[in-house]
N, C-alpha and C positions, 0 to 999 in steps of 0.2 A: 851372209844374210843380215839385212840391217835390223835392229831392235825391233823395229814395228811388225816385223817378222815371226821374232822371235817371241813368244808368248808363255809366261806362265800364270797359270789359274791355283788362288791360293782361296780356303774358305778362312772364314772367322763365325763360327754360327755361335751366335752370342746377342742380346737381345737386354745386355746388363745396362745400355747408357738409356734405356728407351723408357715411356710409359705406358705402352702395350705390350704384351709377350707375343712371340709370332715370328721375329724377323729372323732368331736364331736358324730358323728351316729355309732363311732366303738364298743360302751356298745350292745348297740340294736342289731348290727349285729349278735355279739356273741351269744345272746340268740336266734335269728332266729335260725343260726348254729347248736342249741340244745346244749350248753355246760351243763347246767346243767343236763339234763339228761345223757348226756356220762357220765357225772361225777359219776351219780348215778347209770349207769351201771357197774359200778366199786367198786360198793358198801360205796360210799361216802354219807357220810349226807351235802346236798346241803341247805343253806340260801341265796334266795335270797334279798339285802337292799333294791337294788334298787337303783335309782343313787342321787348320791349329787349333789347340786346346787351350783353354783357360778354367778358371772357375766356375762352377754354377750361378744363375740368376738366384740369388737368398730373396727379391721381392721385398724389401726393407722401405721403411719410411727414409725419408731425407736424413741426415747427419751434420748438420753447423752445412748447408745449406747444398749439399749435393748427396746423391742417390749412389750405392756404390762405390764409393772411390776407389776404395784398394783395389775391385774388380774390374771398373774400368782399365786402373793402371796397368793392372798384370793382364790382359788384353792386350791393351796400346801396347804395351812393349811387348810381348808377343808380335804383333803387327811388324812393328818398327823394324824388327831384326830379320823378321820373312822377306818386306820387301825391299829392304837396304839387300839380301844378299842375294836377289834375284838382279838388282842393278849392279850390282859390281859386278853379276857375271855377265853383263851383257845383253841380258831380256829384260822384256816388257810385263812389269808386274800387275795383276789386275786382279783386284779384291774383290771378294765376292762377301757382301755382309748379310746380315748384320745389320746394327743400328749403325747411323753414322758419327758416332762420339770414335768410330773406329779409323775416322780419316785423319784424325790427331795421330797416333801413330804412323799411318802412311804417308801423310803429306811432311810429318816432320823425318821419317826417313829417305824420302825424294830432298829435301830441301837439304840432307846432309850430306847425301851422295851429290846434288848441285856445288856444295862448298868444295867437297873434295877433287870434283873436277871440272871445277871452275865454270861452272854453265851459271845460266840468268834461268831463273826458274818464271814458270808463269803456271796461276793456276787458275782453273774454271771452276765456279761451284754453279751446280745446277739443282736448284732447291726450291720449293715454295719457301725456306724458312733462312734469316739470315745465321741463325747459329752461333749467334753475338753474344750470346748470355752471361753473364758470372752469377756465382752466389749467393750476391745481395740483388740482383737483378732477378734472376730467376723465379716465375712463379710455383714450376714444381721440382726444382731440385734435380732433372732429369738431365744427364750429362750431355746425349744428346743435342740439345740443345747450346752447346759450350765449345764446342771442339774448335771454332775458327778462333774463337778469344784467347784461347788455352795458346795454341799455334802463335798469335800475335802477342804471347807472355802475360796474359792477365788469367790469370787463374792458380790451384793448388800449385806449389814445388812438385808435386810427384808428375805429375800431367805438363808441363810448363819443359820439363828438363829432360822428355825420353829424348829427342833427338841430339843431346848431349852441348845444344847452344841457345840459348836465350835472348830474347824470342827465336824461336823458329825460323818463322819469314816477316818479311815487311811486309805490312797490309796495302801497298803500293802493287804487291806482286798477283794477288788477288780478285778476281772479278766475277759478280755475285750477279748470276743472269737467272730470271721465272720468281723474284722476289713476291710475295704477297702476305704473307704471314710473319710480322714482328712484334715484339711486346714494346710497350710502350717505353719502358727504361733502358731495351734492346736498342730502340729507333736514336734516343740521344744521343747511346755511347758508339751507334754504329756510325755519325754523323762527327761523332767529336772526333772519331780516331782516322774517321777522312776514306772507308773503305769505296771504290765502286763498285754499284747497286746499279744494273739493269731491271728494275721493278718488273710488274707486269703491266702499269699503265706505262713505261717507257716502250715497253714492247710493242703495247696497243697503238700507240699514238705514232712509232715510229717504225714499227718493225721488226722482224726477228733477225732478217740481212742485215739493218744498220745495227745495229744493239752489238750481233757476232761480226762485224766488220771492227768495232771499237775497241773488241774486249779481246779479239786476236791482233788487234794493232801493234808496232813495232816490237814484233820476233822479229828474231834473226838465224842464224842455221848454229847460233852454239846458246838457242833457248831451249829449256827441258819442257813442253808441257803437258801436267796433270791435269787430268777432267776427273771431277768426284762429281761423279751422278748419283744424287737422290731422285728415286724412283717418285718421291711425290712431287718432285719438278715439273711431271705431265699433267693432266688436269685430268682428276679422279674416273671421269666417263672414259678418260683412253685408258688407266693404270688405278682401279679399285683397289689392289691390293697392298695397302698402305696402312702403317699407323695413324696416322694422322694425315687424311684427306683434307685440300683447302681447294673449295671450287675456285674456277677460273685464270686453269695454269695455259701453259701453252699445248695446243693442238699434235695432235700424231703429223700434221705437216711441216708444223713450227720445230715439231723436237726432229724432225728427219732432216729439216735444213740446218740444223744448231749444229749435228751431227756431220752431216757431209762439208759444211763451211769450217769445222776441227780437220775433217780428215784431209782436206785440198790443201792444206796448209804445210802437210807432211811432217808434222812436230810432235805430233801425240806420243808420247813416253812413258806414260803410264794413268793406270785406272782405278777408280773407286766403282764399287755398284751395291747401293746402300740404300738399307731400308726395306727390301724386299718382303711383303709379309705373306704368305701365301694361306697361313689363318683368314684371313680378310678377303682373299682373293677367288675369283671363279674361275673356275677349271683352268689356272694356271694361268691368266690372260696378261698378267702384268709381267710376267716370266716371260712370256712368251714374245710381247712387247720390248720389251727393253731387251732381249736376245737380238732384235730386229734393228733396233737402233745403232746397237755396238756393231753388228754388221757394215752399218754405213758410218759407223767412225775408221772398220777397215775396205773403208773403197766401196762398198755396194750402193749403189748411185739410183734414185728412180727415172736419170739422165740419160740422155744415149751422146754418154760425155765420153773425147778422147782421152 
């Protein structure tokens, strides 16, 4: 049975990179949702872990210019070690968060099992927000907002080194699609260090096909790729339930073609699903949503495609 098969569902209810509380309950929501089961209607072999433990949210001011460290860290490596040993057995790890300061640890554990056996890693971030932050950039100190920078080695030692190589990935291997919300000191350093950014006016202007024809462009069949879907990637009237709502993302049609133009591709290796806030949400609809999505990352087509 090949990887994409083979499925484990691991939580992280944890809400310490954020500045809303709420996301910690987005593991649980999913499973209300029935993810595992869609999954399995798809002829998926589902494990559920169940979720990992870390520290409590302490709700602290900022610290020499980030929120949490220690607790982010021992989170992220939490993370890092969950889904590094679901790759080495051979399945498909897929997060359930949580805020997404949590893909720091799972993207740098994909990009270490990549080293070890030798794949080209390729990764999707699906985000209203680039996630570029440091520091001295940062308006609120919220990790959250850090985790791609952290990955590309500009941030704390603690955060910088869970995946045990520095940087992580090259920002070459990364592609940033439903962009719409950057700080202004974000936008420089996301420019200087050369990441691509499928905004939402590229989107508008040219598409959500061409945009995911560019950003899935040259795989090959020994590429790993990651999709870290933040739930505020949709645009708030499809997926309310968010910390941080940015109107005018892409449409429940846009995120279904983003999703089925990953699955066609046959390369998806592993998942983030981050952000979930179901505090924020009505009667589960963002849950329910984005269960719908992952569906059509495994094959469920609104196509009557061979």
């Amino acid at each position: 049975m090949s990887p994409l098969r083979q499925v484990s569902l691991i939580g992280a209810p944890t809400d310490v990179g954020a500045g809303a509380r709420g996301a910690s309950m987005g593991p649980e929501a999913m499973r209300v949702a029935g993810l595992a089961e869609a999954l399995r209607s798809h002829e998926v072999e589902v494990l559920d872990r169940g979720n990992l433990s870390g520290p409590p949210n302490p709700w602290l001011a900022p610290d020499d210019g980030y929120r949490h460290l220690a607790e982010v860290t021992a989170w992220n490596r939490a993370v890092h070690d969950a889904v590094h040993a679901e790759l080495q057995g051979g399945r498909m790890p897929i997060l359930l968060g949580g805020d997404h300061c949590l893909g720091l640890g799972s993207i740098s554990a994909v990009a270490r099992h990549c080293r070890e056996t030798g794949k080209k890693l390729r990764i999707l971030w699906l985000d209203a927000h680039a996630d570029f932050n440091t520091s001295t950039l940062t308006p609120s100190g919220n990790i959250h907002g850090m985790p791609v920078a952290c990955l590309c080695g500009y941030g704390p030692k603690e955060l910088i080194e869970i995946g045990g190589h520095v940087p992580a990935i090259d920002p070459k291997w990364i592609r940033q699609i439903g962009i719409r919300s950057v700080d202004p000191g974000e936008k420089r350093f996301v420019h200087e260090v050369g990441l691509e950014v499928f905004d939402m006016r590229y989107i508008d202007e040219m598409g959500m096909r061409h945009a995911m024809e560019l950003a899935l462009a040259t795989m090959d069949a020994n590429t790993h790729l990651h999709v870290s879907f933040d739930v505020d990637f949709l645009d708030p009237d499809v997926a309310p339930g968010v910390g941080t709502t940015i109107p005018g993302g892409p449409t429940y049609r846009e995120a279904q073609l983003c999703m089925e133009m990953i699955a066609d591709t046959g390369r998806l290796a592993s998942l983030d699903v981050m952000e979930l806030n179901p505090a924020l949400d009505v009667r589960n609809k963002t849950a329910l949503v984005a269960v719908d999505l992952i569906e059509s990352l495994f094959g469920k087509s609104t196509l009557m495609r061979r």
